[in-house]
N, C-alpha and C positions, 0 to 999 in steps of 0.2 A: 515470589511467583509473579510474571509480568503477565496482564491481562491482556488479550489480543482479540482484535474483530478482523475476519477478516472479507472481504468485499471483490467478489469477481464483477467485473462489469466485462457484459459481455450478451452482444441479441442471441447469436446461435445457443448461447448455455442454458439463457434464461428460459427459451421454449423449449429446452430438450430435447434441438436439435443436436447439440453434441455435449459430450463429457465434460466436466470441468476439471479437467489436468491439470490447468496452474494453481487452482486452489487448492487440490489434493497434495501439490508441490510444493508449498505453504505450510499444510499441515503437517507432515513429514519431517521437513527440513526445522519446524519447532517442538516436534514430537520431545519430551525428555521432561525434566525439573527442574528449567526454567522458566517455561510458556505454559501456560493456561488455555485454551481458544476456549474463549465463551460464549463465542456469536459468528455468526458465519450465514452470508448471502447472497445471492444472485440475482442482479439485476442488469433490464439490458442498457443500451449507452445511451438513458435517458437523463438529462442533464439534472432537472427537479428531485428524478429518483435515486439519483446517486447523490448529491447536497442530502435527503431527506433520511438516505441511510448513514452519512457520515453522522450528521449530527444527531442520530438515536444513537449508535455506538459511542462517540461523544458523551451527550449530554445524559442520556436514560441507562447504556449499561453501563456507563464507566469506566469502559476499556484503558489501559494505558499505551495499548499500541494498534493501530486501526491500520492494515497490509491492505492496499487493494492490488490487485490483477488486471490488467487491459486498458484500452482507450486512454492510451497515453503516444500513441502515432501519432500519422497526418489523415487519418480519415476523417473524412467529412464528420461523421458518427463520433467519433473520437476524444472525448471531455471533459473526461475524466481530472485533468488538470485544472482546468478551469472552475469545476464544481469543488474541489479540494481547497482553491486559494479563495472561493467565497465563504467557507465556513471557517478558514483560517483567523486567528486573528494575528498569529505573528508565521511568516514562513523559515524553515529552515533549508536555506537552498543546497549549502554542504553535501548532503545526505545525496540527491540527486547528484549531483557532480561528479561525487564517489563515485555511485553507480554505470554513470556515463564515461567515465575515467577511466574502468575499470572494462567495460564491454566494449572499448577501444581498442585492450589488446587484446579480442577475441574477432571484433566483426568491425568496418567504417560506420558499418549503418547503426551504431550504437548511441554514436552523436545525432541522429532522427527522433528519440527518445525526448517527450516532451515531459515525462514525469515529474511531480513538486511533493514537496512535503512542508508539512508544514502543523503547527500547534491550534486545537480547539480547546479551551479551559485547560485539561491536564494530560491532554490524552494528542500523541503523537502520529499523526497521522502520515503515512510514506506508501507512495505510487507506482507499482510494480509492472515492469511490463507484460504482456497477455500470452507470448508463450511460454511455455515450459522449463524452457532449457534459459531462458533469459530472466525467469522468474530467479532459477535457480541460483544463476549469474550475481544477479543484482542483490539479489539476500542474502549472499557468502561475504557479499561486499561491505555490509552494512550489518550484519547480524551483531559484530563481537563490539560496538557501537551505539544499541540503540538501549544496550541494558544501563548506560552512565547516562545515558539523555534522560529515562525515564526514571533514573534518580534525582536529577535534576531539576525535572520535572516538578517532581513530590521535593522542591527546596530541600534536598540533602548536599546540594553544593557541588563543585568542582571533584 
């Protein structure tokens, strides 16, 4: 069973001004008997607050796979990357790539996509975009993938 956190970054979500779809889209999409979700959060695109919830899922629950949602554009607000590759200690660019690679053949505006992934201690952490339909995208891309990293992870090898 892989352990998963997962992390909407998002202002409107946070004060419950609107729904959080991509995270719901998240859930779904690992619904079954391989995933676990053990932790699950909303916070808005605050730079300290999003580092602070990476590394509790990280370092305090243990997660082996940390999905965030949103603030991976060009907005100003937007930071999601950048609070990801400071709790990193090694990044896995790949994983992004995939994803961008892959929303290529669906939309240009796919390559806008600033998302990172990247390794805290044992626990993989990958940066999902904020809609729905691109959350979905991007984790079809990477799903059948993240189960051999997080073997790898836990030194089970190649």
């Amino acid at each position: 069973m892989i352990k998963v956190g997962i992390l909407t970054v998002s202002d409107s979500c946070s004060v419950q001004e609107r729904e959080d779809v991509s995270g719901k889209t998240i859930r779904e999409m690992l619904a079954g008997e391989k995933f676990e979700i053990c932790d699950y959060k909303i916070v808005a695109d605050e730079h300290r607050e999003i580092r602070k919830d990476l590394i509790h899922f990280a370092d305090d629950v243990k997660v082996d796979i940390v999905f965030t949602t949103g603030g991976t554009g060009l907005g100003p607000r937007d930071v999601t990357p950048e609070a990801t590759a400071e709790v990193c200690q090694r990044m896995v660019p790949g994983l992004a790539e995939m994803m961008r690679l892959e929303g290529l053949k669906k939309t240009k505006n796919a390559i806008l996509s600033r998302a990172a992934s990247g390794i805290r201690g044992n626990t993989l952490i990958i940066n999902l975009p904020g809609s729905p339909k691109a959350v979905r995208e991007c984790l079809e891309a990477v799903i059948d993938i993240v189960e051999h990293a997080v073997d790898m992870l836990a030194g089970k090898g190649h």
